[in-house]
C-alpha positions in Angstrom: -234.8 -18.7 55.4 -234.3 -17.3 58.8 -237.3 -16.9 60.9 -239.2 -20.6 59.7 -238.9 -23.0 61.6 -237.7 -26.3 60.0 -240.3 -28.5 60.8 -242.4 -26.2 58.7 -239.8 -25.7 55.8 -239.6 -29.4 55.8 -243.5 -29.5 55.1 -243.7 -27.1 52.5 -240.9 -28.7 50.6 -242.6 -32.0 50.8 -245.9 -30.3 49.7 -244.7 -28.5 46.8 -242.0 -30.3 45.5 -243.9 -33.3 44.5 -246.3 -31.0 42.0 -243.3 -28.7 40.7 -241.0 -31.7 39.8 -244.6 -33.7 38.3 -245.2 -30.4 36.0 -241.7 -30.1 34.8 -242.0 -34.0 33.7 -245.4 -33.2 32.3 -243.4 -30.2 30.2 -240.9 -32.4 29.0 -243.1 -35.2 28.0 -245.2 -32.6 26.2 -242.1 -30.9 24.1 -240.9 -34.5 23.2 -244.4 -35.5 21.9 -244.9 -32.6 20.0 -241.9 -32.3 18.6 -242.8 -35.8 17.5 -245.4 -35.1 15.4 -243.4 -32.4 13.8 -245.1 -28.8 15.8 -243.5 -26.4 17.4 -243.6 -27.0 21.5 -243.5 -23.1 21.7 -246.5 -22.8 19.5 -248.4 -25.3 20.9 -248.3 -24.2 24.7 -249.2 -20.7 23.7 -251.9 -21.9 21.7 -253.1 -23.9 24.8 -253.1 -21.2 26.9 -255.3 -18.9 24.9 -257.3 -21.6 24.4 -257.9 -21.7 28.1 -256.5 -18.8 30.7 -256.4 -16.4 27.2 -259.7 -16.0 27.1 -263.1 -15.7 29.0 -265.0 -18.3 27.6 -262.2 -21.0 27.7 -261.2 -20.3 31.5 -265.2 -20.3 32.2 -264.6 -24.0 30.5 -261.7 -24.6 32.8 -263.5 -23.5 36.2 -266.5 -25.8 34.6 -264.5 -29.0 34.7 -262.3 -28.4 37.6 -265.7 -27.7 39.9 -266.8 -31.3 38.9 -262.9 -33.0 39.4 -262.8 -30.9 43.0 -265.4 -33.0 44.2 -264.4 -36.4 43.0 -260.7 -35.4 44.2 -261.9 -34.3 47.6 -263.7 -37.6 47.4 -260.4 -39.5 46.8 -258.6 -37.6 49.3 -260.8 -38.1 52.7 -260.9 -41.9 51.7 -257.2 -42.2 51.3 -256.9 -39.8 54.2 -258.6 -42.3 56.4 -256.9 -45.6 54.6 -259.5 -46.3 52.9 -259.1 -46.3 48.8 -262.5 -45.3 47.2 -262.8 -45.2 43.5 -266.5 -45.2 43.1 -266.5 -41.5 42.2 -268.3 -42.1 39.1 -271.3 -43.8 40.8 -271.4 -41.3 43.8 -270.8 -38.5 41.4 -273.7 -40.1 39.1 -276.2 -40.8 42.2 -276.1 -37.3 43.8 -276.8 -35.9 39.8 -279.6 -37.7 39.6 -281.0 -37.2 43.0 -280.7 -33.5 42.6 -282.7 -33.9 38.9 -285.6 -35.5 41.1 -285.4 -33.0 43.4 -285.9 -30.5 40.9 -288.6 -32.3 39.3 -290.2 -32.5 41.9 -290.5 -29.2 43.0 -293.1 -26.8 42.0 -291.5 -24.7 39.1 -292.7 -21.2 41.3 -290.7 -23.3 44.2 -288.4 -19.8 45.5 -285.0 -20.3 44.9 -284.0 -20.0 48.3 -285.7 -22.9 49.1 -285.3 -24.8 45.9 -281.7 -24.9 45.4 -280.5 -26.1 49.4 -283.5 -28.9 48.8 -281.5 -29.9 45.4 -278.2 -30.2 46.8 -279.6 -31.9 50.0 -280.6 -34.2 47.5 -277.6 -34.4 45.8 -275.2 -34.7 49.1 -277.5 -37.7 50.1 -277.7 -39.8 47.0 -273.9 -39.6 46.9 -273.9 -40.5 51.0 -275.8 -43.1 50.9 -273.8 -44.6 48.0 -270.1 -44.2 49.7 -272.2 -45.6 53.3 -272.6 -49.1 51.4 -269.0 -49.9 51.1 -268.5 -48.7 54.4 -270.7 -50.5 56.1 -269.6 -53.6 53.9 -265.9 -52.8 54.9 -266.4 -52.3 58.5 -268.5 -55.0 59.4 -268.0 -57.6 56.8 -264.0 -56.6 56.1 -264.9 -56.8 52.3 -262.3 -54.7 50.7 -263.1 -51.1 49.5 -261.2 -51.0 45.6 -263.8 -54.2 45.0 -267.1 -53.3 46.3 -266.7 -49.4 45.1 -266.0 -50.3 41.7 -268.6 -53.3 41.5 -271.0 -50.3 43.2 -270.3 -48.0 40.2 -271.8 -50.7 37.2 -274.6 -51.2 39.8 -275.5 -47.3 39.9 -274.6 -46.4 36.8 -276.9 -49.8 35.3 -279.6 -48.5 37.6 -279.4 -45.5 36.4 -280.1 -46.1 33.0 -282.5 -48.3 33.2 -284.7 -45.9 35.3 -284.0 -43.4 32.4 -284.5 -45.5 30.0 -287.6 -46.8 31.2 -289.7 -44.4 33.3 -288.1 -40.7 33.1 -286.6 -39.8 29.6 -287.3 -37.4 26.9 -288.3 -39.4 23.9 -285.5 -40.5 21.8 -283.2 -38.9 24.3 -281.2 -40.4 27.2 -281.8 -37.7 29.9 -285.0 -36.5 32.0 -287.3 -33.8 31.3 -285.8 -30.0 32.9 -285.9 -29.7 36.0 -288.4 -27.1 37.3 -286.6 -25.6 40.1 -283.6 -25.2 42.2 -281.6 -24.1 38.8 -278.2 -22.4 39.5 -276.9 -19.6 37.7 -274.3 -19.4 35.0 -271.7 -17.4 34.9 -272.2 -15.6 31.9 -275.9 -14.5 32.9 -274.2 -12.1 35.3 -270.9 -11.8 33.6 -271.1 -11.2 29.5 -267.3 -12.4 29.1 -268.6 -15.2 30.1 -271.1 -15.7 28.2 -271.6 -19.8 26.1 -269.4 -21.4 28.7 -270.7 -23.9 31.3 -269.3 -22.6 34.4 -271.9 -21.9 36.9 -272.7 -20.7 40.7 -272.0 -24.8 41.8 -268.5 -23.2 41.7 -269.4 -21.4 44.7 -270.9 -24.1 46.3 -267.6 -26.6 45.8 -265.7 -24.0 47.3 -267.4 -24.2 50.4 -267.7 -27.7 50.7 -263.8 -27.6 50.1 -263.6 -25.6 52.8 -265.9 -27.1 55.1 -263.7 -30.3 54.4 -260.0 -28.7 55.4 -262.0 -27.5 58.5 -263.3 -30.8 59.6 -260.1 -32.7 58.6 -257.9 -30.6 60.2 -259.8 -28.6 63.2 -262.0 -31.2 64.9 -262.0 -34.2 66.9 -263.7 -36.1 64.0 -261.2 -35.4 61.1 -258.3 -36.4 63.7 -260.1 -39.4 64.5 -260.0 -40.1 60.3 -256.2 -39.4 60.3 -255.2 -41.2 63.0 -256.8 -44.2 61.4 -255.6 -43.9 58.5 -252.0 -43.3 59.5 -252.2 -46.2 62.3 -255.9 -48.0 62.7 -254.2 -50.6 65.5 -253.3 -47.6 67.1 -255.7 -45.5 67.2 -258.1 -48.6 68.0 -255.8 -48.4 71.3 -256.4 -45.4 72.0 -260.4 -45.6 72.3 -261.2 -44.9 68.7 -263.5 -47.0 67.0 -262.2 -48.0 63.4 -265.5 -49.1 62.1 -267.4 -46.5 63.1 -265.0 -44.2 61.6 -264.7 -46.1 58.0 -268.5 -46.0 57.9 -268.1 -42.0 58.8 -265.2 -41.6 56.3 -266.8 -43.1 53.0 -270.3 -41.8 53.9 -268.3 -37.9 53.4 -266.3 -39.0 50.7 -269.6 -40.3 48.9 -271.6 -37.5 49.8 -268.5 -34.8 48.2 -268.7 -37.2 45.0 -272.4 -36.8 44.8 -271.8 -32.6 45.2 -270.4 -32.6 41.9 -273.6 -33.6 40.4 -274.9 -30.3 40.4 -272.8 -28.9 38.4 -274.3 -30.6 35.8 -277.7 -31.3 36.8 -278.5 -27.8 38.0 -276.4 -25.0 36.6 -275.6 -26.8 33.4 -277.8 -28.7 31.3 -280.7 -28.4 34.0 -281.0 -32.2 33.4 -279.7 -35.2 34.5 -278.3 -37.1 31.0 -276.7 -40.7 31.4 -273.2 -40.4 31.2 -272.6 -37.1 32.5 -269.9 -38.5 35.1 -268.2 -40.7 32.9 -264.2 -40.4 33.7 -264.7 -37.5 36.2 -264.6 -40.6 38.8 -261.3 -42.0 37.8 -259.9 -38.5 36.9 -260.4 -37.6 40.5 -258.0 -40.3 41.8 -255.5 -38.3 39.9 -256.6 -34.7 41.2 -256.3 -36.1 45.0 -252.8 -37.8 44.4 -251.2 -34.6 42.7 -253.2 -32.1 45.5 -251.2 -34.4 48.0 -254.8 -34.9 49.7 -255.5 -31.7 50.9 -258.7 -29.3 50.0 -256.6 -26.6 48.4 -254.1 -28.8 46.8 -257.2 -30.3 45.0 -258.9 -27.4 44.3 -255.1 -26.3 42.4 -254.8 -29.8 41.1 -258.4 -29.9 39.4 -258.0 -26.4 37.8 -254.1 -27.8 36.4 -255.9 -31.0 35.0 -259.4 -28.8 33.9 -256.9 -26.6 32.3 -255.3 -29.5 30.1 -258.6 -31.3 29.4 -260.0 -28.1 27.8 -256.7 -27.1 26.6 -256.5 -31.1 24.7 -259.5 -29.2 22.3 -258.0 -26.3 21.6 -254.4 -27.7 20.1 -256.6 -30.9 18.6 -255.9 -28.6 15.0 -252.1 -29.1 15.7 -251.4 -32.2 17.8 -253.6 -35.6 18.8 -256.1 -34.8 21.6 -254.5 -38.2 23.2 -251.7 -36.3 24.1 -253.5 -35.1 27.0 -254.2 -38.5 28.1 -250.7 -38.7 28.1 -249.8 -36.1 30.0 -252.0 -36.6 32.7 -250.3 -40.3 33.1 -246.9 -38.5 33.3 -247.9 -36.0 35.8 -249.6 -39.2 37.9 -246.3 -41.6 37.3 -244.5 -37.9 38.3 -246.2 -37.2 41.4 -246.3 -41.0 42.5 -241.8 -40.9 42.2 -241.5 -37.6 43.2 -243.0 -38.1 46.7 -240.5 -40.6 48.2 -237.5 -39.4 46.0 -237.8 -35.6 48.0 -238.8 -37.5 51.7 -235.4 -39.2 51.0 -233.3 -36.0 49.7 -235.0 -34.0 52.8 -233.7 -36.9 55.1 -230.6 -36.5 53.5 -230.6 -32.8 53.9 -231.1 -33.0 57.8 -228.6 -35.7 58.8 -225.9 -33.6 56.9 -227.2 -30.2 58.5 -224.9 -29.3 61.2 -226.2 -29.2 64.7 
């Protein structure tokens, strides 16, 4: 490869290797448990795929899910990248849904759309914010550890939640609000007829953006350095004049307010309501979309489609093989990801020391 320097040969190899060597596992896995139950691996991948990339309503399914698992794995991955480890997704993702369903509500229904839909995803960026701000605060001044107060923060949202459904806001007999009345995003299939009966929407758009806006701050300002350094070394950076509080508060406040993001998909180009539930294992699942996107923006964004892609596909081969098989998969590709990383630092090492100089 004449013409790249090393360093950056080295970087790509430790980005992509990880994912390669985790799909390969997840293939093998796959063939072995189909075989199993007595189909044809062949069959059942090509049946997956048409279920999903084959045709236009099952890839609008795919870009459905993976907007949603994009935010809670760009979530993940700004904790992680500042050492913290959030898994209240499924709260934050739950709180900015909500907000955004009582933004709409609350909004004239002749409210322009202009105005309506940056008011609704306000909404929803804040409710997620102020819901990854309490175990930062709680972590930086109070040293209470992150894992425990995010998930303990998730049954307190999520119990809040329902009871304010369940009390005050529902459609009789129902578990979700009235529709909204404004601030409603497009589907898909309203301007593209392929497209048409699948839940993918213009929140797509949206996520992409905020994915964006993410690599940008991570990587191009003094802020996003700041989170890195901490993460990689907090005594350190404390050394060096940054303050490791301040930036913890900083780091789960984003990473809640990204969670909350997804909660428009639902909310607003979906169902146009907010229904208890919604977020339920989108939280979790996005721990898995940040650790196989090796943390960055566009490594989640190609993650979340790869695990959309096998949620939706888990329906379509449910004739032939268990939809648990999925499940399955998805711990393979995790477990693959997890012994990949260390196993190709270690060849790489290996690699350089026996490179002659």
């Amino acid at each position: 490869m004449i013409g790249i320097p090393a360093t950056l040969r080295t970087r790509a190899a430790e980005a992509l290797l990880p994912p390669l060597v985790a799909l390969l596992v997840a293939l093998v896995v796959g063939d072995i448990l189909i075989l199993s139950v007595g189909q044809s691996p062949a069959g059942v991948w090509a049946l997956l795929l048409r279920g999903t990339w084959g045709n236009a309503y099952g890839f609008g399914q795919v870009l459905y899910k993976a907007t949603t698992l994009t935010c809670t794995g760009l979530c993940v991955a700004v904790g992680l990248r500042a050492g913290l480890f959030n898994i209240g997704g499924e709260g934050q993702l739950a709180a900015g849904g909500f907000a955004a369903a009582l933004a709409g509500l609350a909004l004239p229904s002749g409210t322009p759309a202009a105005l309506a839909i940056p008011v609704c995803v306000a909404a929803a960026l804040a409710a997620g914010a102020v819901t990854g701000w309490v175990p930062g605060v709680l972590r930086a001044r109070f040293g209470a550890h992150e894992v425990i107060t995010t998930i303990m923060l998730n049954f307190v949202v999520l119990a809040l939640l329902n009871w304010a459904i369940a009390t005050n806001l529902r459609v009789p007999e129902t578990l979700h609000t009235h529709e909204i009345h404004a601030g409603t995003l497009a589907r898909l299939g309203d301007r593209v007829p392929a497209f048409h009966g699948s839940a993918a929407n213009f929140s797509l758009i949206i996520v992409l953006i905020a994915a964006a806006a993410t690599w940008w701050y991570l990587f191009r300002t003094r802020g996003g350095y700041d989170l890195r350094a901490v993460g990689l070394q907090p005594d350190a950076a404390e050394y060096g004049g940054v303050s490791v509080g301040r930036v913890w508060i900083r780091a789960m406040t984003l990473s809640g307010a990204l969670a909350g993001l997804g909660g428009i998909n639902f909310v607003l180009g979906y169902k146009r309501y907010y229904e208890d539930g919604f977020a339920t294992g989108a939280g979790f699942l996005g721990i898995a979309v940040a650790l196989v996107g090796r943390n960055t923006p566009l490594g989640i964004v190609l993650a979340s489609i790869f695990f959309a892609t096998l949620s939706q596909g888990g329906l379509a081969i449910n004739a032939l093989v268990p939809k648990t098989m999925v499940d399955v998969l998805q711990g393979a590709v995790i477990i693959a990801v997890a012994a990949s990383v260390p196993e190709v630092r270690r060849l790489l090492r290996l690699r350089k020391r026996s490179a002659p100089t």
